[in-house]
N, C-alpha and C positions, 0 to 999 in steps of 0.2 A: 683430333687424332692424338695430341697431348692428355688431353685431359685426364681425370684419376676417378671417373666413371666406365669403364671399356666393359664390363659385365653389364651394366645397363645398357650399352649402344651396340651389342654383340644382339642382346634379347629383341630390341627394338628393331634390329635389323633383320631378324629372323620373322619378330612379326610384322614387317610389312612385306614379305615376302607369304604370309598367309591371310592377313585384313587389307588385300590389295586395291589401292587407288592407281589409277595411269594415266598419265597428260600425255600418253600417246595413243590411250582409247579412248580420250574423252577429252574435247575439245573444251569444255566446258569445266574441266578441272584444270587444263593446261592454262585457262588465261586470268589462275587467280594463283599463283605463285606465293603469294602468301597464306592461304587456305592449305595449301600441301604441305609445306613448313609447318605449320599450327597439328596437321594431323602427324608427320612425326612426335611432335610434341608431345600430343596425348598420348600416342603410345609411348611415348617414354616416360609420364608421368603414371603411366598403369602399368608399367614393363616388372616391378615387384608387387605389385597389387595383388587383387581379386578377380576371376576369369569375369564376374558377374559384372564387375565393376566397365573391368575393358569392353563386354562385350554391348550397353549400353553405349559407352562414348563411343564405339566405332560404328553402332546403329543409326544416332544423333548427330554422327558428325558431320556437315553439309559438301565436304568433299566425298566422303561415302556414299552420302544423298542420292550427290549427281552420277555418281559411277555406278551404281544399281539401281538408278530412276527411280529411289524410294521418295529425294524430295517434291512436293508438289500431286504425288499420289493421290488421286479423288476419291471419292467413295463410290461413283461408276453412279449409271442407271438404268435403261431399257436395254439402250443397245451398247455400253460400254463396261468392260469390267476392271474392276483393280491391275493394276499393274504387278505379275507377280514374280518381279526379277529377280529385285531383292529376296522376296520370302524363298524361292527356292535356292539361293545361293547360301544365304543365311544356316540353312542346313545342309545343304550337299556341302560345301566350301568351310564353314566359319564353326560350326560347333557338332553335328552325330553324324554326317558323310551318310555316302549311299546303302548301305548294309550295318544292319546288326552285330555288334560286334560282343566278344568277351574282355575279362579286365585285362587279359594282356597282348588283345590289340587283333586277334585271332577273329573272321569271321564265324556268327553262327551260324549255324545248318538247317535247314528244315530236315524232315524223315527223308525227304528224296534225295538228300544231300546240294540242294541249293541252298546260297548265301536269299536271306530274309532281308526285304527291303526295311529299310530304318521310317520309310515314309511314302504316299502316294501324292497322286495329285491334288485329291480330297484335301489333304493337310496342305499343301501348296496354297491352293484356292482361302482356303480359311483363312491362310497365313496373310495373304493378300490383302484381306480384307483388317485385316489389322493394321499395318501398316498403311493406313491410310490418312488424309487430315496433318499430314507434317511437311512444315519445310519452314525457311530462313526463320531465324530467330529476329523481329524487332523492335530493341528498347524501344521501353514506349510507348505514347499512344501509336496503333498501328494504322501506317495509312491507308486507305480504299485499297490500292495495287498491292496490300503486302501477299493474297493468295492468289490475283489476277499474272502478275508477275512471275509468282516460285516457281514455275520452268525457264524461265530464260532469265537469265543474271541481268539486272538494270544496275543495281549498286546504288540505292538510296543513300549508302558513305554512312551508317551504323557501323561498320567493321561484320558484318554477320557473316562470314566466310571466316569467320574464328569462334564462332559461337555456336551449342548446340541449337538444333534446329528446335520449332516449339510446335505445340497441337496447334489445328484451328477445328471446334468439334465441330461445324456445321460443317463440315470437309469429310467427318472420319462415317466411316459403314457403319449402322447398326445393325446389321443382320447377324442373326444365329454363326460362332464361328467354333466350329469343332476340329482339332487339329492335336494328333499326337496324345490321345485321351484324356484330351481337354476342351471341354465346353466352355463358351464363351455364350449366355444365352443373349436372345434379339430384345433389342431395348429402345422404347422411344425417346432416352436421352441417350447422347454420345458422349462417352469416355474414351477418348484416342487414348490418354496415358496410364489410365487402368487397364485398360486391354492390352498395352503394352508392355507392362510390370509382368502381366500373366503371361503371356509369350513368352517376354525374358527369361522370368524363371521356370517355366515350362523347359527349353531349351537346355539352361544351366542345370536343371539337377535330371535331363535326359542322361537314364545308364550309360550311352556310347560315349556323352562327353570325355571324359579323363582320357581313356584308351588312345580316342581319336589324336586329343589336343596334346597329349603328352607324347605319342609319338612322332607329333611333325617337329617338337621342340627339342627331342633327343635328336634326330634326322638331322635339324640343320643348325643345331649346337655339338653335337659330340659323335655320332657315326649314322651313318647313312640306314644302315640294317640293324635296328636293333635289337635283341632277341627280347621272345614274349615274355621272360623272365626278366627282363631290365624293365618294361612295359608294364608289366603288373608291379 
């Protein structure tokens, strides 16, 4: 409360109020107290950064993981699909929201004068299927349980509830992933963290980003209603 950081821990407080973790919806974030401590952390270590920068560490962070059941994510098979919590949150919530927007924060229109969805389920699904193949980071040679495990916390005692999570690619999808006009073609080697680069920056240079992200930061740093002119 002293300290002679307070614009840093003002920013950081705003974004964990939009890159949300909860150890009261999620039992499994609630009993690593040190894990939650770690992800303030990085956001305050990205709170003057790069959006591109943050929005990696907050995808990778194994408190995130578990709170959008991205970690441990399979690549699915006959009768089971990707989990696609994270992928739809990732853009409803974290970077282009539900509609189309202009640079100063205004929905766009179609001719009928409806708001333009920013994304379908199509692009959900896709998103899914990238997000796969990830969970606990462990130095090291990795033991037998390290992907047996990545849904329920054992605690080998590596510290990885402070660590970005890592691929496992016999884990991650290779089917065709098309999402946001962006192909990802179907490949018989897997690349979890190639196909994740792509996503990322897929995301990060979507036209809604700025609009989106800069008005939830004026909103809960400096006025509630910004006008489209402070927003542009």
């Amino acid at each position: 409360i002293a300290g002679n950081d307070q614009l840093r821990q003002r920013i950081v407080y705003a974004l964990t109020e939009m890159f949300v973790i909860s150890s009261e919806a999620d039992f499994n974030v609630q009993s690593m107290p040190r894990g939650e401590a770690n992800y303030y952390d990085v956001l305050g270590a990205d709170a003057f950064g790069n959006f591109r920068t943050l929005l990696q560490d907050v995808t990778l962070n194994p408190m995130m993981g578990q709170m959008l059941s991205m970690l441990g994510n399979d690549k699915g098979n006959a009768t089971t699909d990707p989990d696609e919590n994270y992928a739809r949150e990732v853009m409803q919530l974290l970077t282009i929201g539900l509609y189309q927007l202009n640079d100063d924060g205004s929905q766009q229109l179609s001719g009928a004068g409806q708001p333009i969805p920013t994304y379908s389920n199509v692009d959900v699904t896709a998103l899914a299927a990238v997000f796969t193949g990830i969970s606990w980071h462990i130095p090291g040679p990795r033991p037998a349980t390290a992907w047996s495990n990545c849904c329920v916390y054992v605690g080998p005692g590596y510290g990885e509830e402070l660590l970005p999570m890592q691929s496992f690619p016999s884990h991650h999808s290779t089917v065709q992933k098309q999402f946001l006009g962006v192909t990802i073609p179907a490949s018989g080697s897997p690349d979890p963290d190639g196909d994740l680069k792509i996503a990322l920056d897929t995301l990060f240079n979507h036209p809604n980003l700025p609009a989106f992200f800069c008005k939830q930061m004026i909103q809960h740093l400096v006025t509630s209603n910004p006008s489209p002119t402070y927003i542009r």
